[in-house]
C-alpha positions in Angstrom: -0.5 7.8 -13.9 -2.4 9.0 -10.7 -5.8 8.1 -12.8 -5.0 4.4 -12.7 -4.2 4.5 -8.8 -7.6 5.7 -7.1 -8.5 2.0 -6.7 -9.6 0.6 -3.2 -6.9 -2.0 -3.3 -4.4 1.1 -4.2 -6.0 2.8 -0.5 -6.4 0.2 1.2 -2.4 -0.8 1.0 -1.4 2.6 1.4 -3.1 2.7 4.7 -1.8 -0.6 5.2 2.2 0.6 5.0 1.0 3.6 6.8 0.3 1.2 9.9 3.1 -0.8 9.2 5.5 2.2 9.7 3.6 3.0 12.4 4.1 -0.3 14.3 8.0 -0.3 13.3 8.8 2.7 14.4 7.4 2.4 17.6 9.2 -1.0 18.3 12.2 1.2 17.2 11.5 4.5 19.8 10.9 1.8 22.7 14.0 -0.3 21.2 17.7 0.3 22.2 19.0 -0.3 19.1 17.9 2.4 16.8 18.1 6.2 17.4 15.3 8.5 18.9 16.1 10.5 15.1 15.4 7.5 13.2 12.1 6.6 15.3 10.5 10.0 15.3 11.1 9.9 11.8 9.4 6.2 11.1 6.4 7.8 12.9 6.3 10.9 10.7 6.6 8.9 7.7 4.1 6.7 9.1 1.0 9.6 10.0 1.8 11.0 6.4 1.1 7.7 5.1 -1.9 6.8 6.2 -3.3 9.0 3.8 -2.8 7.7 0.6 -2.0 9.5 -2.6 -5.3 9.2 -4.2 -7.4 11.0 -1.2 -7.3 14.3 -3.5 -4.7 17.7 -3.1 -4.1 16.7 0.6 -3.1 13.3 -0.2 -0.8 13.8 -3.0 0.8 16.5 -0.4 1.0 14.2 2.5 2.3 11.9 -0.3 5.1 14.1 -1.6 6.0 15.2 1.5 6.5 12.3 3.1 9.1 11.7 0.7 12.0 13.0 2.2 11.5 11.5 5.5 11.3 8.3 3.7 14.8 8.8 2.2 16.5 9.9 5.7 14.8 6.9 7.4 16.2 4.4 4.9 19.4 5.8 5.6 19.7 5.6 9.4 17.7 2.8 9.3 20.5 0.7 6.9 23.2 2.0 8.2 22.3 0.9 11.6 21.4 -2.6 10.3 24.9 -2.6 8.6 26.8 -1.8 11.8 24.3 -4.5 13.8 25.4 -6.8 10.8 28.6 -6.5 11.2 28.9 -7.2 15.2 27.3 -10.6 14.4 29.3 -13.9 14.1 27.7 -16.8 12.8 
């Protein structure tokens, strides 16, 4: 499967959600709302990301090892969503 994903479009939007994590979790450190955990952990998952997959043994490294932060983040990220959800009336 990792043959078929060494295209530029395939890099480029790696690098792409990379940034995007980035940018989130830095709204998220200077935020309030969310935990210093859950930001440090956005910008992690977003360093590891910028490298995508295909770069060769240190991207598919970066790419499994960003893995687990990416599964913690989703957690404290949702669960702090949930509890904002619930505070709101409409």
């Amino acid at each position: 499967m990792t043959t078929i994903w060494t295209g530029t479009a395939f890099a480029v939007g790696y690098v792409l959600l990379g940034i995007g994590l980035l940018i989130a979790a830095v709204v998220m450190l200077r935020s309030r709302l969310f935990g210093r955990v859950t930001a440090i952990l956005g910008i992690v998952l977003g360093v590891m990301s910028l490298i995508p997959a295909s770069a060769g043994t240190i991207g598919m490294v970066f790419a499994l090892g960003s893995l687990l932060p990416l599964e913690l983040w989703y957690i404290l990220t949702g669960v702090k969503l949930v509890r904002l959800g619930g505070q709101l009336t409409v």
